[in-house]
C-alpha positions, -999 to +999 in steps of 0.1 A: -211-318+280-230-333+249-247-312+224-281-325+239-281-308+275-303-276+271-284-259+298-252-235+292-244-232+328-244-272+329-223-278+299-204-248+313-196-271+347-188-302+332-162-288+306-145-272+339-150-304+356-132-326+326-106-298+323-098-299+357-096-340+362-076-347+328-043-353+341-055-383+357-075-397+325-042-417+317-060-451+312-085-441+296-065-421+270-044-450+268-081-470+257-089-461+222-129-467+226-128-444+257-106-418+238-131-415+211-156-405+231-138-383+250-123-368+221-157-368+207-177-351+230-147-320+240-146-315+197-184-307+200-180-284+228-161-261+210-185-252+187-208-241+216-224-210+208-221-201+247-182-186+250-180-201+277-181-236+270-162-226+241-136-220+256-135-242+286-134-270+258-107-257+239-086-255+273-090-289+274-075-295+237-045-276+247-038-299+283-050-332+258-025-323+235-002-313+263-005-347+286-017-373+258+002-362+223+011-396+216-027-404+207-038-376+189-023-385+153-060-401+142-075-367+153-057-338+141-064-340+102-103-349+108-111-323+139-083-309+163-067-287+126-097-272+118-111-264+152-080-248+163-075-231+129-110-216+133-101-206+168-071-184+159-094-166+135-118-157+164-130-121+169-133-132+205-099-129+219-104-157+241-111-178+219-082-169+196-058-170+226-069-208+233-063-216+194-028-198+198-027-219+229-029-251+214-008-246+186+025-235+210+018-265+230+020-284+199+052-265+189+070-271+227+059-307+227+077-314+196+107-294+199+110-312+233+109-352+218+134-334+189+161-323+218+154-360+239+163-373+201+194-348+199+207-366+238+200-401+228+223-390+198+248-374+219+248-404+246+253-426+218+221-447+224+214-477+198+188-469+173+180-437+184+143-422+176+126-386+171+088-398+183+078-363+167+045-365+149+057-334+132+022-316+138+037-283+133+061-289+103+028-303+083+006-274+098+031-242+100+021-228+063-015-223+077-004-217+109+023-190+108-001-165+086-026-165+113-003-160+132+011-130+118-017-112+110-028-116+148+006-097+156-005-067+135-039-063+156-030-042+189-042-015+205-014+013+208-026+014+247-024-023+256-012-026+292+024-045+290+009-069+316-027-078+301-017-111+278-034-105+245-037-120+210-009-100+192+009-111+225-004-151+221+007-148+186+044-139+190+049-167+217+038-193+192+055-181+165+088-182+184+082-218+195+072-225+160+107-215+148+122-235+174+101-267+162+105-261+124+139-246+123+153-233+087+112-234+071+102-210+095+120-187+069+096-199+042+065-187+061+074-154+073+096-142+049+070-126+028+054-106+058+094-086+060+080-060+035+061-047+060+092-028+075+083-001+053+048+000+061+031+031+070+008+015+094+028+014+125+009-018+136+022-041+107+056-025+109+062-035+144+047-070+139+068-075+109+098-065+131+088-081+162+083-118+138+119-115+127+127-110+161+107-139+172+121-167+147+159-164+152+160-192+175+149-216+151+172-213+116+209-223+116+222-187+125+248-190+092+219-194+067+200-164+092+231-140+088+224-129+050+190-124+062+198-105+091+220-085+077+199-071+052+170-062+073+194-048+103+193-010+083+153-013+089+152-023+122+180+006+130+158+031+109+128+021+135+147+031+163+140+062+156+098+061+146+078+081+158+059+052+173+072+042+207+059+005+198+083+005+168+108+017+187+107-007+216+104-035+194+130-023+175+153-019+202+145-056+214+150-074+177+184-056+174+194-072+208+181-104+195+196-106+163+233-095+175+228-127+203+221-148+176+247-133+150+273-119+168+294-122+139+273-089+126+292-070+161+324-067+143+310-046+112+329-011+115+297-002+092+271-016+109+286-006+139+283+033+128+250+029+125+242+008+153+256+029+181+244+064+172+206+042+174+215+027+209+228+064+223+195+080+214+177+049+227+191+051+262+170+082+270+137+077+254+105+064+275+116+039+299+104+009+281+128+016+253+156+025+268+153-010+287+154-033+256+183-005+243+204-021+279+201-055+266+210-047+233+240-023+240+247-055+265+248-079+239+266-059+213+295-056+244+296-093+244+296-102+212+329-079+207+343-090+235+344-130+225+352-120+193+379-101+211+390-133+227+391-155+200+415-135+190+437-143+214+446-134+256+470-128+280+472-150+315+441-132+325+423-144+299+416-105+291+419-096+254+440-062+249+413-043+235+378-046+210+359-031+183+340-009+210+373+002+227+373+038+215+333+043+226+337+023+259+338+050+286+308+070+267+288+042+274+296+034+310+290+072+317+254+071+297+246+038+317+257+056+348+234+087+339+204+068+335+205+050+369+200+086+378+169+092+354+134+108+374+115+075+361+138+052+363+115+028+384+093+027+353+099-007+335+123-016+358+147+011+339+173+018+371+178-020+381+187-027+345+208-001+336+227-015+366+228-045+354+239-037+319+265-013+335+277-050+354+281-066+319+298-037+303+324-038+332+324-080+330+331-076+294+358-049+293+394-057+275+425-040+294+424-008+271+387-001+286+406-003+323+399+034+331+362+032+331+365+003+357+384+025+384+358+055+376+333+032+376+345+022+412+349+060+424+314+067+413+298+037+426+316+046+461+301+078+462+266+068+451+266+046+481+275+075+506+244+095+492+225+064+496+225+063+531+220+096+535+189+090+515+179+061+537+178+086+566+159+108+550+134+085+534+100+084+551+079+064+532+079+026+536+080+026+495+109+053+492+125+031+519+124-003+496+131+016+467+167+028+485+173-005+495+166-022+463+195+007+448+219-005+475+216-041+468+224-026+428+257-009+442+267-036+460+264-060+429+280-033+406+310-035+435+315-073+429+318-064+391+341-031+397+359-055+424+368-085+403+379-065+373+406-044+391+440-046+387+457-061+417+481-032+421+452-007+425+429-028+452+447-016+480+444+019+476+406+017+471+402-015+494+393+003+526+368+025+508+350+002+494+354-020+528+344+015+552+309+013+524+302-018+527+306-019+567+277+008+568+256-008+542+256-040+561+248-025+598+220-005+578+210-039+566+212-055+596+191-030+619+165-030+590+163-067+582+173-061+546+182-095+538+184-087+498+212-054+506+228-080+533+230-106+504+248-082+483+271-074+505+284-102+515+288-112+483+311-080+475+330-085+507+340-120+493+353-104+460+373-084+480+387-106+500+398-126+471+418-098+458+431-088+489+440-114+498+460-119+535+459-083+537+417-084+544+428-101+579+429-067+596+393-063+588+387-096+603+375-079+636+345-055+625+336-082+599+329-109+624+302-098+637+281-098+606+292-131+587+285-146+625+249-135+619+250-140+582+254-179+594+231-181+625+204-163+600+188-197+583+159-184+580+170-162+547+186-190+524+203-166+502+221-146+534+229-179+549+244-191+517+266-158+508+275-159+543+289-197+535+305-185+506+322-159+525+341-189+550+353-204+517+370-172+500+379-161+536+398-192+540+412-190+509+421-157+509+436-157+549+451-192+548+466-201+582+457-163+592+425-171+592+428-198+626+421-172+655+380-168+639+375-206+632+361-215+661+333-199+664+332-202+621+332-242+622+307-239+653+280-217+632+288-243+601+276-270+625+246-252+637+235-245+600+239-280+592+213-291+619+189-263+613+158-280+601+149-249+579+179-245+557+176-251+520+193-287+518+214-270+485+232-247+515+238-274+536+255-294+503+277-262+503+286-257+536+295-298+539+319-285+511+337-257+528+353-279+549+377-287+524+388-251+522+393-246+555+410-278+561+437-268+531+438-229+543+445-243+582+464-277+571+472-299+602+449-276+626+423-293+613+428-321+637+413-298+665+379-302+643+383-338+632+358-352+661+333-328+653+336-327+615+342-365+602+307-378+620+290-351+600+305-359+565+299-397+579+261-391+582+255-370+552+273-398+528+251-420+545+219-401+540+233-397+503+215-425+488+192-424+457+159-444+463+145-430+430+164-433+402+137-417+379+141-385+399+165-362+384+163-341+412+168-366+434+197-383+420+215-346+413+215-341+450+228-375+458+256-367+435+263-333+446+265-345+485+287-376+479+311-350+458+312-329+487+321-354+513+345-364+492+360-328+484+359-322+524+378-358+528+403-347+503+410-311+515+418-327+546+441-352+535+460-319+513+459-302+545+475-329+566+499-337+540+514-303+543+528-315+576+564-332+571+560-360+594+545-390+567+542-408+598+522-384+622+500-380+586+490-415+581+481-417+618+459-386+616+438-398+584+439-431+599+409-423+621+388-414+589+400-438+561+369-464+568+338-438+558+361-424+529+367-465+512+327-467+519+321-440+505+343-443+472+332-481+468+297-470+470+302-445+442+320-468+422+290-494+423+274-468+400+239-484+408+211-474+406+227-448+384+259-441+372+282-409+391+281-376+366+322-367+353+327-346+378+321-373+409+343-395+387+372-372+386+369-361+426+367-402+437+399-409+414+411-377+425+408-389+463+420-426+453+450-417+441+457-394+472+451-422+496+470-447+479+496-423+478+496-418+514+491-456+527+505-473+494+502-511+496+485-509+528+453-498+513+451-507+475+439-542+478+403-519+482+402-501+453+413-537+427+374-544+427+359-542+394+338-520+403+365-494+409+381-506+382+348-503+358+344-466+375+381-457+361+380-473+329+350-452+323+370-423+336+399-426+313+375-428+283+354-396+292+359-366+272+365-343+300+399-334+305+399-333+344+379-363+346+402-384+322+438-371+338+422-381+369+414-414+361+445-422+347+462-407+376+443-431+396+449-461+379+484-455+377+488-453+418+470-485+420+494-502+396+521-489+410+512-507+451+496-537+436+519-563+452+510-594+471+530-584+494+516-554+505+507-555+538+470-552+547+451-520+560+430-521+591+408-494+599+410-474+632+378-480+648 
């Protein structure tokens, strides 16, 4: 790599060759002498007159900076500033993408020791510390012009997939803002007058940098801001550029995320919606950002909406956008239809935008939920007719990626409905879904089977005990929903399915469980199956313990060894794994959720005494299982394990009484409680207290003493 080897090619290899072996350089980052040199010889390399090498070196600045931050304070005002500065300035774009490069991994590296700083904060740590270095706040008024300027020099015909310097440019800007926050403004403020430029290319940078920085300022001191340049951004909705426009487009979706206050202006709102209509139907790539934008204007109403105030349904009465409401479901609807909608991905989101309009609709928007229905329903009868017709393996996938759309658009249709009017469109929507799924089955469409399970759960949970009498022709399709392990997201909708079913059919839903409970078993010991899914399904054995109460017992020698060896596999060996410990956590909690829905179950039985015998059998695992939990080693349970293990404490003390408290007066327990009652989460807290109450109340030395059932 030094300046004295002759030969490009060699310097060429060895730059690769450091690049490629940096991430295990730890001790000798961590040894200044050694980091000197190494520091020494890379800065050298990037003045290379081969590009190569050039660039190869300056790859290694970027993962240097990115794995070794903490040691580059003695290097950044003497070299790494001026090399990287230089860089960004490059006519080569590769060399100006590397600068770029370097200077967002500064920006993310920061902004993440910032947030760690924010959670030591939170979490109340002593003497909490921000170990930022604040590269970017000292370097962002050279920085961000660079930057800027890069954003104004694109080609009209760059290919939305080749990554490019205008392209390198905006990403570190954004992640400048993030770093920075409220100074961004300082820096980029100037470079707003170019909304009036004639040259298209600085209009649409100049638009596309206030788009970028919004994360980064408090969004009260951006609203003045954004409120004055919102008429611009508006008027370039309509340039003859389709750049402008599609840039346009995506700022105004950004800036009414970040200020939704700016939603409820009846004069912006004028102005706004006209812009969006005349959007929807320009080239593709427009009328895409114009979905996200109409999307988040929706949104923002509709929690303004809320704020406002609800009924039981937590639906407001109506919003600012009541009045133009259906004319946008019915423009969403008519671009689904649109010749190139699979340019830009134009049909799949105008579904999904058509989803979030429906999510977000107040009770005065209700009509355009049951036309939304009708039309959906029909859309899926000409989509199997186009399936038949289809020859093409590519027109094939495209008509199954529109019926795994419908489907979707049925859960949102579905779970908006009134209850009254589910019925009469129930069997419909049932009769469409029956079809799509054997479709999906003979054609191993496992994204349309997905779907449609998934809307068959929503309508179960309206319909409730009135879905049993499609129990029958459903069967055969969550049974191989289940046995399919292979597909994680089938098997897991089809998981989901047992728990609404059951909580939808209740005691109905006995003559299926059988064969239910033995494809739950059969997942669980399938080697394949995501362990998340198998978290789930050790889960839904709570709701189909309360839905079939004391019939439960007919599962109990099947059921309580499995929860029994999955609390014992849920042990955390690792503490400094995140992922690790999560999944310990969410598997205790759903042993524990299965113990206590059987303990509700069998409680709904009358008989106390035939209900203390039947938990008998299980009590010992549950007590191991709670007392490990409540060691809170090697880390401490999250809120949510804390309220389910008070939760389940106070339900067996409640059953056995004195019998059984003498377990739960450990410190341990108590330590777990006491933390409970001092949590800010509501459920966690009540819990706790609930808990510690029962155990009060029994704590007599008297109390006779429990023995477990072995």
């Amino acid at each position: 790599m030094r300046t004295e080897e002759s030969s490009a090619n060699v310097r060429f290899a060895a730059t690769n060759a450091l690049l490629n072996s940096l991430e295990f350089t730890r001790t000798n980052f961590d040894n200044e002498a050694e980091r000197n040199i190494i520091m020494q010889v890379v800065c050298e390399s990037t003045n290379s007159p081969d590009q190569r090498v050039k660039v190869a070196a300056l790859q290694c600045l970027v993962r240097i900076m990115q794995l070794y931050y903490e040691h580059m304070l003695p290097y950044m005002g003497s070299a790494l500033f001026q090399i990287t500065l230089a860089a960004m300035n490059s006519k080569e774009p590769e060399v100006a993408m590397q600068g770029m490069e370097f200077w967002s991994t500064v920006a993310e590296a920061e902004f993440d020791l910032f947030i760690d700083y924010e959670d030591e904060v939170e979490r109340g740590v002593p003497n909490p510390q921000n170990n930022s270095l604040s590269f970017m706040a000292q370097a962002a008024s050279h920085v961000c012009p660079v930057l800027l300027e890069a954003m104004a020099h694109h080609d009209d015909g760059d290919d939305d997939d080749d990554w490019t310097p205008a392209k390198a440019a905006g990403v570190c800007l954004m992640l400048a803002a993030q770093c920075v926050r409220d100074d961004i403004v300082k820096y980029v403020t100037p470079f707003f007058t170019n909304f009036i430029n004639p040259d298209w290319k600085y209009k649409e940078a100049a638009i596309m940098a206030f788009g970028s920085i919004l994360d980064g300022p408090d969004p009260k001191k951006l609203l003045p801001m954004a409120q004055e340049a919102l008429p611009a951004i508006v008027t370039a909705m309509s340039d003859k550029n389709v750049n402008v426009r599609d840039t346009a487009a995506w700022a105004l979706g950004r800036v009414i995320d970040t200020c939704s206050e700016l939603a409820n202006n009846a004069e912006l709102l004028q102005s706004v919606l006209p812009a969006l209509s005349n959007g929807l139907h320009q080239e593709p790539r427009v009328s895409v950002n114009v979905c996200w934008a109409l999307v988040s204007l929706v949104k923002a109403c509709y929690e303004s909406a809320v704020t406002n105030g609800t009924d039981g349904s937590g639906q407001p009465d109506t919003f600012a956008l009541s009045s133009v409401f259906d004319p946008m479901v019915n423009e969403l609807i008519k671009i689904t239809d649109r010749a190139d909608g699979n340019q830009s991905n134009l049909r799949i989101t105008a579904y999904e935008a058509l989803m979030e309009l429906i999510k977000h609709s107040p009770k005065d928007c209700y009509s355009a939920v049951r036309n939304t229905t009708v039309i959906i329903l029909k859309k899926l009868e000409s989509l199997l007719q186009m399936e038949s017709q289809a020859t093409s393996e590519a027109d094939k996938a495209q008509v199954r990626d529109l019926q795994a759309m419908l489907c979707a658009t049925l859960q949102s249709v579905t779970r908006k409905m009134q209850p009254a009017d589910i019925p009469a469109v129930g069997e419909h929507i049932m009769n469409g879904l029956l079809q799509i799924m054997n479709r999906a089955a003979a054609t191993k469409s496992n994204a349309v089977m997905e779907e449609a399970l998934l809307a068959v759960a929503c309508l179960a949970e309206h319909l409730g005990k009135q879905f049993l009498a499609y129990m029958p022709v459903l069967k055969p399709y969550l049974l191989d929903g289940l046995s399919n392990t292979d597909e994680t997201q089938v098997c897991a909708a089809a998981v989901g399915l047992v728990t609404d079913l059951s909580r939808a059919l209740e005691a109905e839903i006995m003559p299926f469980m059988d064969e239910l409970v033995q494809k739950l078993i059969l997942c669980l010991q399938a080697p394949k199956l995501d362990r998340n899914v198998k978290v789930v399904i050790i889960g839904t054995f709570a709701d189909i313990a309360m839905a079939i109460e004391t019939n439960f017992e007919r599962y109990l020698a099947t059921v309580v060894p499995i929860l029994n060896d999955a609390q014992n596999a849920a042990v955390v060996t690792d503490p400094n794994d995140d992922d690790q410990v999560d999944y310990v956590d969410r598997l205790r909690e759903a042993c524990l959720n299965s113990y206590t829905g059987i303990l509700q179950g069998f409680k709904a039985s009358p008989d106390i005494a035939a209900t203390r015998q039947m938990v008998r059998v299980f009590v010992e695992p549950i007590v191991q299982l709670i007392l490990r939990v409540s060691a809170m080693d090697p880390v401490p349970p999250t809120e949510s394990l804390i309220a389910t293990t008070a939760g389940i404490i106070g339900d067996l003390v409640g059953i056995y009484e004195g019998e059984i408290v003498r377990f739960f007066n450990s410190e341990n327990v108590n330590q777990m409680l006491q933390k409970g009652r001092r949590s800010k989460v509501q459920k966690t807290k009540s819990m706790s207290n609930w808990a510690t109450k029962e155990i009060k109340k029994y704590s007599t030395n008297g109390a006779a003493a429990f023995n477990f059932n072995r």
